[in-house]
N, C-alpha and C positions, 0 to 999 in steps of 0.2 A: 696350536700345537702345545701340546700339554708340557710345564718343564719339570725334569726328573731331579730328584735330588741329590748330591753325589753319594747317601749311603743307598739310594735304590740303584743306582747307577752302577756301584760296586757289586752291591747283592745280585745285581739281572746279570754284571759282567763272573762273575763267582757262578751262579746257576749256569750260562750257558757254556760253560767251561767244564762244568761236570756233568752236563747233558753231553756236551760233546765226547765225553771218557768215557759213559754210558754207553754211548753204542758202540763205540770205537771196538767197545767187548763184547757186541754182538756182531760186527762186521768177522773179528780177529775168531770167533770161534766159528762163524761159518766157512771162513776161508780153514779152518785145520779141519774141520769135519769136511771138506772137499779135495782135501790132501794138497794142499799150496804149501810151498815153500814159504820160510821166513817173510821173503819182497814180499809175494803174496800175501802173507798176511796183514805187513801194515798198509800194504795199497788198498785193502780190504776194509782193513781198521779204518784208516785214513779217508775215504770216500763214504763211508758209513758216518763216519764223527761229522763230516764238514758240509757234507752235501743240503742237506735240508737247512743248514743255517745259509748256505750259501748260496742258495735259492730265493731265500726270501726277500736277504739285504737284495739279491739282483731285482727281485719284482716290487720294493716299494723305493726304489732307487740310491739305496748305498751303494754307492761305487768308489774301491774295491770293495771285495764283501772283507766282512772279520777276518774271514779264514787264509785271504791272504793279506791281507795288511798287518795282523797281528798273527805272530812266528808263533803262538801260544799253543793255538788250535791244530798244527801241526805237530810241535812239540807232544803235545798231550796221545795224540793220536797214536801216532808213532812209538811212542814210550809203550802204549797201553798194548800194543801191538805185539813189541818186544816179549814185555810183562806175560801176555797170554800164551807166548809162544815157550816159554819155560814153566811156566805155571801147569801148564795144561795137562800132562801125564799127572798130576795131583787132585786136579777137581774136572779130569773128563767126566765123571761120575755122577757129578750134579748138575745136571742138563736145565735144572729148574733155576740155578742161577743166571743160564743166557737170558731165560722167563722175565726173569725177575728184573733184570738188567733194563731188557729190550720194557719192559713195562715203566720203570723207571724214567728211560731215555724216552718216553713218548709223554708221560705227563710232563717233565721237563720240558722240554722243546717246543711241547704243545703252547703251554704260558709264556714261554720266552718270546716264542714267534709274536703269540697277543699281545702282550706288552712292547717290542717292540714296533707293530702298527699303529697300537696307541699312541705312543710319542709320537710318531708320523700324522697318525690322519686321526688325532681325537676320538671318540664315539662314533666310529663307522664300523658298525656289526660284521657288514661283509668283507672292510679291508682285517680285521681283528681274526675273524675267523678262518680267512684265506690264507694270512701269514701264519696262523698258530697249527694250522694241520697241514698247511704243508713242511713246513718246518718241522713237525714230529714226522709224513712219512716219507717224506723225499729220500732222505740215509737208506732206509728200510727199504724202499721199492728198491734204490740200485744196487743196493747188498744180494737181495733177491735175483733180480735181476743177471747182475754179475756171476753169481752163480748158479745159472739155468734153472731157476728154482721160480714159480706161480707168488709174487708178491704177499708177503703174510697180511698185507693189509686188505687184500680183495677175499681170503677165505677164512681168515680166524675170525671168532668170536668177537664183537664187539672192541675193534681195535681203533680204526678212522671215527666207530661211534663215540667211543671212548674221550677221545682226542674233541670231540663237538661238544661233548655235553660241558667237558672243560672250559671252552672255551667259554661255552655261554654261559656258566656257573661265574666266570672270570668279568664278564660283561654286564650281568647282573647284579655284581654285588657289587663294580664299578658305580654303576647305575645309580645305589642305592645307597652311595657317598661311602662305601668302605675306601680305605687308607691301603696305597696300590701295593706294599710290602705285606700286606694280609690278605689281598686277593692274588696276590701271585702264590704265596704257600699253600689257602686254600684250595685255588687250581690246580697245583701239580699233585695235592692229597688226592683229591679228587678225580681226576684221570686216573692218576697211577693205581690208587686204590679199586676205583671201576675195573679197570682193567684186571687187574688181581685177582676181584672174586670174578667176573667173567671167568676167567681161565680157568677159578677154581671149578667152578661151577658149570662150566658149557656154555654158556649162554649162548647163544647165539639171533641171530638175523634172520629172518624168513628165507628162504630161497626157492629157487625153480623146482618146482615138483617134474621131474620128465614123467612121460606118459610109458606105462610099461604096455 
């Protein structure tokens, strides 16, 4: 079990703290584009920020997870929740910042999750890559979800890909003896920025051709 050192320690707990403010802002603006109330929104925000982290401490065995052991993660959410909920008659407008957010909040969460399997299980590709995407789309499916809405991760553009190549960009450079406070910022470039120009760009996944 690899030991972290308390400035990586701080930087992972600092990153998933504003992973979790990341999406909290895409939870909070799907629930006002749904017409919820205030509650609604931060229970919105709130299950969006915490979920995918709190998923993952449950599957490599932190028990409690972060999100409830540390008031932080609630704190944040909630605030952000607030924040969106007064903010939003001023930047309804810029639909490209929920974009930008939710791209943000997925390279984040992505490396967070990897990094913290790493502390757990070493060099195990598939404990690494299990916890880094599900941790980026756990939030995201139940946000979706929550709001009767087809998960953005099963039809956008290069989103859960997104979130892989990270990983293994994060694993490789592990590999290849990089220093883990420069594979974690690599990583989240790298997702997030993936994600970016997909979006700009279309890119997209093959799919089912139906038969006319």
């Amino acid at each position: 079990m690899p030991e972290l050192s308390l400035s990586i320690q701080t930087l992972i707990y600092a990153l998933d703290l504003f992973g979790t403010m990341a999406f909290a802002v895409t939870g909070a603006f799907k629930a006002i584009e749904h017409k919820a109330d205030i509650v609604g929104i931060i229970i919105l925000a709130t299950i969006t920020g915490v979920a995918g982290g709190t998923l993952r401490d449950i599957i490599i065995g932190k028990f409690p997870p972060n999100s409830l052991s540390d008031p932080w993660y609630v704190v944040i959410t909630a605030s952000t929740g607030v924040v969106i909920f007064f903010l939003y008659p001023k930047i309804q407008k810029h639909w490209n910042l929920f974009l930008k957010f939710d791209a943000l909040g997925l390279g984040v969460f992505t490396i967070i999750g990897a990094t913290f399997a790493y502390h757990v299980f070493g060099m195990n590709f598939l404990a690494i890559a299990l916890a880094g995407m599900l941790t980026a789309v756990g939030g995201g499916i139940l946000r979706d979800v929550f709001v009767n809405e087809v998960p953005i991760v099963f039809v956008k553009e290069l989103y859960a890909s997104a979130s892989f190549v990270g990983v293994l960009a994060f694993y490789i450079l592990l590999s290849l003896g990089a220093e883990l406070h420069v594979v974690t910022i690599a990583g989240i470039a790298i997702t997030t920025i993936l994600r970016l120009v997909a979006m700009k760009y279309n890119w997209n996944l093959p799919k089912v051709r139906e038969k006319i």
